[in-house]
KOLPAMI-587909 format. One line per 10 residues: number of its first residue (from 1); for each residue x, y, z of C-alpha. Coordinates in steps of 0.2 Angstrom, whole numbers. Each point is the difference from the previous one (the first is absolute). Example, Ala and Ser with C-alpha at 12.3 -4.5 7.8 and 13.67 -1.06 7.14 Angstrom:
KOLPAMI-587909
1> 62,-22,39  6,17,-3
//
This chain:
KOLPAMI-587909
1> 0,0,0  6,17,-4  7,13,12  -16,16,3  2,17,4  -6,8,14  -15,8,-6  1,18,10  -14,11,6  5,17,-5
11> -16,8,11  5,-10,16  19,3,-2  -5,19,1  -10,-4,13  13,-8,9  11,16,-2  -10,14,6  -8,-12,15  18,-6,7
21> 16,5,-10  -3,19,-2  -4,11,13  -10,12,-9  -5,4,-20  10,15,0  17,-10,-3  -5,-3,-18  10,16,-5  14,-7,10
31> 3,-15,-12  -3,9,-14  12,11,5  9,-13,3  0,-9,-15  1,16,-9  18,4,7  5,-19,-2  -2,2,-18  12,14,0
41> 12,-9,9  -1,-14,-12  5,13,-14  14,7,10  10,15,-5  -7,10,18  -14,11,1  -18,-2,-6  -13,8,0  -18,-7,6
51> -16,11,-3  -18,-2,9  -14,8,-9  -18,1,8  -16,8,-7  -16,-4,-10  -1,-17,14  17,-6,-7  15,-4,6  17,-2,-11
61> 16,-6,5  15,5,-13  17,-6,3  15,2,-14  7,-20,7  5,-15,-9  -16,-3,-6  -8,-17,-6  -2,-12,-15  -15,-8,-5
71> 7,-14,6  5,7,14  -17,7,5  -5,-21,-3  11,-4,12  1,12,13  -16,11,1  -11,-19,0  9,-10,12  -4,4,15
81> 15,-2,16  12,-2,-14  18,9,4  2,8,-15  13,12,0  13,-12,9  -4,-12,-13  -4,5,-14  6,17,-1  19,-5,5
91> 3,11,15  2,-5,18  -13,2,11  6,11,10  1,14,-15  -21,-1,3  -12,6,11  -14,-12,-5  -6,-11,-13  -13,1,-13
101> -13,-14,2  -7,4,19  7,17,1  -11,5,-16  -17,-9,6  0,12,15  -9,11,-13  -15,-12,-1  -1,7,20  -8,17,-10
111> -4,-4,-18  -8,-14,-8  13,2,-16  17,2,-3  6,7,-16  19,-2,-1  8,8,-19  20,-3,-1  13,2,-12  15,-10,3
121> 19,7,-1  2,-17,-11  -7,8,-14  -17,-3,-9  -18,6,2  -10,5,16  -11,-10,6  -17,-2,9  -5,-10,17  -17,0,7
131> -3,-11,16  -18,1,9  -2,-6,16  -13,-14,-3  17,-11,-7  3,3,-19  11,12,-9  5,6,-18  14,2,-10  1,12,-16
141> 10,12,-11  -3,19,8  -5,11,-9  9,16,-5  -10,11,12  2,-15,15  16,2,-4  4,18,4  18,1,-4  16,-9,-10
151> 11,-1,16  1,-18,9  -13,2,16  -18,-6,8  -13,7,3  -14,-6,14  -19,5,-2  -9,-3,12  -21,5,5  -9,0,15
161> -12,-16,5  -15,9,7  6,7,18  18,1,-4  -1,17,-10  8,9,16  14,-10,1  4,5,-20  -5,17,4  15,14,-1
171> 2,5,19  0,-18,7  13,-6,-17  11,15,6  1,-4,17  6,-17,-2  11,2,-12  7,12,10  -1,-10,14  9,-17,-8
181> 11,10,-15  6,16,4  18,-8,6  -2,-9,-17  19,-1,-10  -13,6,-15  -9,14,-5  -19,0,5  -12,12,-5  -18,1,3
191> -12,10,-10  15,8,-5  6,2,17  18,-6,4  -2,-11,18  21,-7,-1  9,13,10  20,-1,4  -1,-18,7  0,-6,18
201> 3,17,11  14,-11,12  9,-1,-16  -1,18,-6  15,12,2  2,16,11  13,15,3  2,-6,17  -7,-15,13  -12,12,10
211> -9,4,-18  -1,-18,0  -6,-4,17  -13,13,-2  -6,-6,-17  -1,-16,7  -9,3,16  -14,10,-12  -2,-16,-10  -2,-10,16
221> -13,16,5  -9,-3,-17  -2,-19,1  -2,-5,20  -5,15,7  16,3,14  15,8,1  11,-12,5  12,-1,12  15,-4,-11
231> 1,-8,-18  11,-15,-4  8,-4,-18  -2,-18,-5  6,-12,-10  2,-20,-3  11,-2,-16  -4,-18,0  -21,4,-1  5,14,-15
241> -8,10,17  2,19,3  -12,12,9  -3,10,16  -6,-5,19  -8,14,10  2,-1,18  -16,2,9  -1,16,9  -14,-7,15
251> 1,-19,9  -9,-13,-7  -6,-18,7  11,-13,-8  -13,-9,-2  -3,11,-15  0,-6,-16  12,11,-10  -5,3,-18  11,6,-13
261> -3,9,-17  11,-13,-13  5,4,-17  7,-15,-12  9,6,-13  -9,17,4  -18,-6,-5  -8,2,18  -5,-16,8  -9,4,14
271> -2,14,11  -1,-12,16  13,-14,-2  3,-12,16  14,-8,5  14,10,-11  7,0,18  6,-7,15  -13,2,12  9,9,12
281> 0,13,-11  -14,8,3  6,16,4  2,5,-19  -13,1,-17  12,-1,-15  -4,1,-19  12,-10,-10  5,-8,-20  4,-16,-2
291> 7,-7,-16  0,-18,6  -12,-4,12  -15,-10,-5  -18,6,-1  -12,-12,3  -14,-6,-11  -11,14,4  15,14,-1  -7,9,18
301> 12,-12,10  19,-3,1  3,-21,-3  6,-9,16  17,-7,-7  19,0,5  2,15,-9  -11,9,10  6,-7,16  17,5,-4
311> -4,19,-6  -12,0,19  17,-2,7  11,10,-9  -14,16,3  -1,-3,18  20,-1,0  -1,18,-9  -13,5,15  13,-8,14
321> 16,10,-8  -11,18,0  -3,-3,21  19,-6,2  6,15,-8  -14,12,8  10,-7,16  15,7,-7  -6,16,-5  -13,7,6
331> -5,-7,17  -12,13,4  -11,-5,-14  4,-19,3  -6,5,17  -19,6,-7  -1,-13,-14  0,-12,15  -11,7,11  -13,-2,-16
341> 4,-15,-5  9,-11,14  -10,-16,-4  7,-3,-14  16,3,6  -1,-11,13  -6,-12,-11  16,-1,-12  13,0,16  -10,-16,6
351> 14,-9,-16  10,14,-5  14,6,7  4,18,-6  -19,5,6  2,-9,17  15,13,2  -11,16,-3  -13,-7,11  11,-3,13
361> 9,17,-1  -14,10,-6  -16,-4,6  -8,6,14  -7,-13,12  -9,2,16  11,-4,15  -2,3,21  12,15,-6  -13,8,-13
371> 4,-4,-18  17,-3,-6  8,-12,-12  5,-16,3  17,3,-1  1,16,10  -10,-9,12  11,-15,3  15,13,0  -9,9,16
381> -8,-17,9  15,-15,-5  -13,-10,12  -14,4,-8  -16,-10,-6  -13,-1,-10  -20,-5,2  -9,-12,-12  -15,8,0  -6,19,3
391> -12,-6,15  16,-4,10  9,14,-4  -15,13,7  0,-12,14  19,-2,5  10,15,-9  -2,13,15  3,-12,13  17,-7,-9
401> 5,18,-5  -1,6,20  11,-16,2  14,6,-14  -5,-14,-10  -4,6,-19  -15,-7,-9  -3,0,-19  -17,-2,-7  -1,-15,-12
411> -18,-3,1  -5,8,-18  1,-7,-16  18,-7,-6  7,5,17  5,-16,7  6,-9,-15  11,15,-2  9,2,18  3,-18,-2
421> 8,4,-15  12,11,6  14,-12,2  1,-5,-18  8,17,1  10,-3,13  5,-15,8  0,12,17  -13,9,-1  -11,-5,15
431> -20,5,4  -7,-15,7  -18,-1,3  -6,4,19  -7,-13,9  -11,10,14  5,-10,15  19,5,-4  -8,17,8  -1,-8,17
441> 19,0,-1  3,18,-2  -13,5,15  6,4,18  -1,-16,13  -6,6,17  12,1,16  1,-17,10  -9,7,14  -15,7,-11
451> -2,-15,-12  -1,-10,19  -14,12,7  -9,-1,-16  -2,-21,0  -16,-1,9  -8,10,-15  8,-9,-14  -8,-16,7  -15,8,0
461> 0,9,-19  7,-15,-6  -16,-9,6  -10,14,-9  5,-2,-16  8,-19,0  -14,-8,-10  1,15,-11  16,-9,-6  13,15,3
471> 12,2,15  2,16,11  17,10,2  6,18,9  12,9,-7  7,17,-2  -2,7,-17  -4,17,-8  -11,9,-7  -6,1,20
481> -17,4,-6  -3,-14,-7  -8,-14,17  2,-18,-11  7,-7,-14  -6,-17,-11  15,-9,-8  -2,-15,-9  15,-7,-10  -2,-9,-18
491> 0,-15,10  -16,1,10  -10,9,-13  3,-17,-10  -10,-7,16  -12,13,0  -4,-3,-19  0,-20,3  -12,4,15  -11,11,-12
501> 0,-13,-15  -4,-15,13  -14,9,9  -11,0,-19  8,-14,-7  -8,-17,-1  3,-15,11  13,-7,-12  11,15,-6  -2,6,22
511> 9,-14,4  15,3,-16  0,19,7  2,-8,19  14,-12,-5  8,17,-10  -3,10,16  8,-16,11  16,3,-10  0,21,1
521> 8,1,17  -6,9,15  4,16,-3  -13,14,6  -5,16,-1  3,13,13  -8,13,9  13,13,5  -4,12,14  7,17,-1
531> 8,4,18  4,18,-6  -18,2,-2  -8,10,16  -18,-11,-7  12,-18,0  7,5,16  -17,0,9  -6,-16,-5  17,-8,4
541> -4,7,18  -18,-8,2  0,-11,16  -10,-15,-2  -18,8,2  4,12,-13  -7,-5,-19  16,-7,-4  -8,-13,-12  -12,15,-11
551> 14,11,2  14,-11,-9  -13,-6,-13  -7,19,-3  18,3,-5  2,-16,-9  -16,7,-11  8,18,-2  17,-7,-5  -9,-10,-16
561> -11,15,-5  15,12,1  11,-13,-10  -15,-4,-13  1,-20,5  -15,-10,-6  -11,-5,12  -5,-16,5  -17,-4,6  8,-3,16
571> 10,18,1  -16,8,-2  -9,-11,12  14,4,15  -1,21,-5  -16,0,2  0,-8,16  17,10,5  -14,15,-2  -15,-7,10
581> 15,-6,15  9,18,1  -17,9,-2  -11,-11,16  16,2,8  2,20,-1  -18,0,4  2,-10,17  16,6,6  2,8,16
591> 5,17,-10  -13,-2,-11  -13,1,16  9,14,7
//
């Protein structure tokens, strides 16, 4: 049995583009732009010209290209997907923006026929193609006045399809084909009006580089909206890529996806491109040309390929180089470019070496000692530490200062991962992370005689808060206003969360948590009394018919509020009764009646 053809439904395939390969109608003067300056580049000798015509309902494409055959216009203009101009026109395909075959059907997107009349630079006649949308086309001599002209060249005819005559109209046409052409390497004109300018503006050439940076910051004005914070040369000579990268002058969440106006070969590929670059870049919008870079089939998307990958690097390697030598030579502005944009920072010294330095050296991070950077900081506290989370920091940072010993915040986004970094700088550089019972170390211990006299009442508050799971302690420490301290090492915070997770856990995974919890150790929490505190002093001196037991555990409560502990069910339960206790027992003292 003989091999069949694919029969192919022209109607559906156009379907299938306008539904889910195009994102709108409008890029039919795209690819027939496309095609138009293709054909130029297949005659070669630079230059071209391309002309767009509207009026009387009809739109005309004129090029001066390569032209086609009859059999040309067999081959190329009715197969549809075919890769003509690598193929069969003898160039590479890099030399092209598109190809005929699905680039031309975009116009059945806005007319229901396609007139195509082309004189090929071979020699011979023009001639005459008609396709219509419902699947058949035609083939013929053109006539003299089809023609138009002796020089090699198409020309495209296209009418509106009822509710397309907008898109063919003259504002809309010169609009976008000054949107997609007007960096062209041709000369457009529409309705006699010239759209090419000078080429890409990054490329342009000035007296001097503030005529340039100000030029440039007006073309970022005209197509974002901003003036930005600092503009950024760019280029990938492996991608064929050149272009600009506008520093954002206002933060922006990371979680942002940055879009990019790209360029391919200078025909505009889309106005919002994603993923040109790394994504912790998100601090800039460029606009770029690409010579080599990939579209893909619908040309309003860079392809995902190694080529891509590797010009992502390389223009995140150009953005890296721009902060190293910002360092160098103009901190003050490396200073403010941070403060906007420190996340994204932080996020490239989490694996590269050169950023870790500025963030260590220029940053501004929050410390017991108000903000200073990391390296100034160890400089002043060569015993300092640092907090993994900002919760800890409000709750120990004034405490530790008045004890000399230096606290860094590392509780916000990146800050941990970086600090712990450090020594891949340094073999000796030192900021270790505090563990909140080292504290205890650094407080004042009471006098012998004291700590003896005060025995009877640390039985007594140990008994107050022992099922609470936390052990009581005097010492000596500033700030003297503060009566009670809650310390609880990474240790018994493990417990605490194993206590947490086996209380709602099921009968099965209770008993995993509580073999977990066996093996954790014994290490507690503690409750540490102020002695310097006039309050603290007081309840130490309680004799046994004082509210020692509400007392200890009203300071208990106070000590998690003030350092923003969770609360069990069981805190709550004991500061509400510490409340009742101290309340009935003001009520009935002796003073009280007095």
């Amino acid at each position: 049995m003989a091999d069949q053809a694919f029969q192919v439904d022209l109607r559906g395939v156009v379907d299938l583009l306008s539904r889910h390969l195009y994102a709108s109608p409008r890029v039919y003067l795209r690819e027939l732009l496309q095609n138009a300056v293709d054909a130029i580049t297949a005659r070669g000798g630079g230059g071209g010209r391309v002309v767009v015509e509207t009026g009387g309902g009809t739109l005309r494409v004129h090029d001066d290209g390569v032209g086609l055959t009859a059999d040309e216009v067999h081959t190329l203009l009715a197969t549809i997907g075919r890769s003509s101009k690598r193929d069969d026109l003898g160039f590479a395909r890099h030399d092209f923006l598109g190809q005929f075959g699905i680039g031309l059907l975009s116009a059945f997107l806005v007319a229901d026929e396609i007139e195509v009349v082309s004189r090929s630079a071979k020699g011979g006649a023009a001639v005459r193609w008609t396709g219509r949308s419902e699947g058949s086309y035609r083939v013929e001599p053109a006539t003299e006045d089809q023609a138009r002209r002796d020089e090699p060249g198409t020309t495209v005819t296209l009418r509106p399809r009822p509710g397309s005559a907008e898109l063919l109209s003259a504002p809309v046409v010169a609009e976008l084909a000054r949107a997609y052409g007007s960096l062209l390497p041709v000369d457009l004109v529409v309705d006699g009006v010239a759209v090419t300018g000078d080429g890409p503006p990054w490329r342009a050439s000035y007296a001097d580089p503030a005529a340039r940076r100000r030029a440039l910051e007006r073309y970022c004005e005209e197509l974002f909206g901003f003036t930005p914070f600092d503009v950024v040369d760019l280029e990938v000579a492996e991608a064929g890529l050149t272009g600009v990268a506008f520093v954002l002058p206002e933060p922006v969440s990371p979680t942002a996806r940055a879009a990019h106006r790209v360029y391919l070969k200078r025909m505009l590929l889309a106005e919002s491109v994603q993923g040109l670059l790394p994504e912790w870049a998100f601090f800039v919008r460029c606009v770029v040309d690409a010579g080599e870079l990939r579209p893909t089939a619908s040309r309003e998307a860079l392809f995902e390929d190694e080529l891509l990958e590797s010009a992502r690097q390389g223009l995140g390697e150009v953005l890296r180089q721009w902060l190293v030598r910002l360092s160098e030579t103009d901190p003050a502005r490396l200073r403010g470019f941070l403060r906007l944009h420190q996340l994204g920072v932080k996020a490239m010294a989490l694996h590269d070496d050169d950023m870790l330095r500025i963030v260590d050296r220029w940053m501004d991070y929050e410390t017991s000692a108000g903000p200073m950077t990391l390296h100034e900081f160890r400089r002043r506290h060569p015993q300092g530490r640092f907090t993994g989370s900002v919760e800890e920091f409000r709750r120990l940072s004034a405490v530790a200062g008045a004890q000399g010993v230096g606290l860094v915040n590392g509780g916000y986004v990146h800050d941990t991962e970086i600090i712990e970094r450090l020594p891949d700088l340094d073999p000796d550089i030192r900021l270790p992370r505090l563990d909140a019972a080292e504290l205890t170390t650094t407080f004042g211990v009471l006098d012998p005689a004291a700590e003896l006299a005060l025995r009877p009442f640390l039985a007594a508050a140990q008994r107050a808060v022992e099922r609470l799971g936390c052990e009581v302690v005097v010492r000596d420490f500033d700030p003297a206003s503060l009566p009670a301290l809650y310390l609880t090492s990474r240790g018994a915070q493990f417990r605490d969360e194993l206590a947490r997770a086996r209380e709602e856990a099921g009968e099965l995974w209770a008993g995993v948590l509580g073999a977990v919890g066996a093996s954790a150790g014994l290490e507690r929490p503690q409750l540490v009394l102020n002695y310097r505190n006039p309050l603290t002093r007081r309840v130490t001196a309680l004799g046994e018919g004082g509210p020692v037991e509400p007392a200890v555990q009203a300071l208990y409560g106070q000590a998690l509020l003030l350092g923003h502990h969770p609360l069990r069910p069981a805190d709550t339960a004991v500061l509400n009764r510490s409340f009742i206790g101290l309340l009935e027992w003001a009520v009935h003292s002796p003073e009280a009646t007095q």
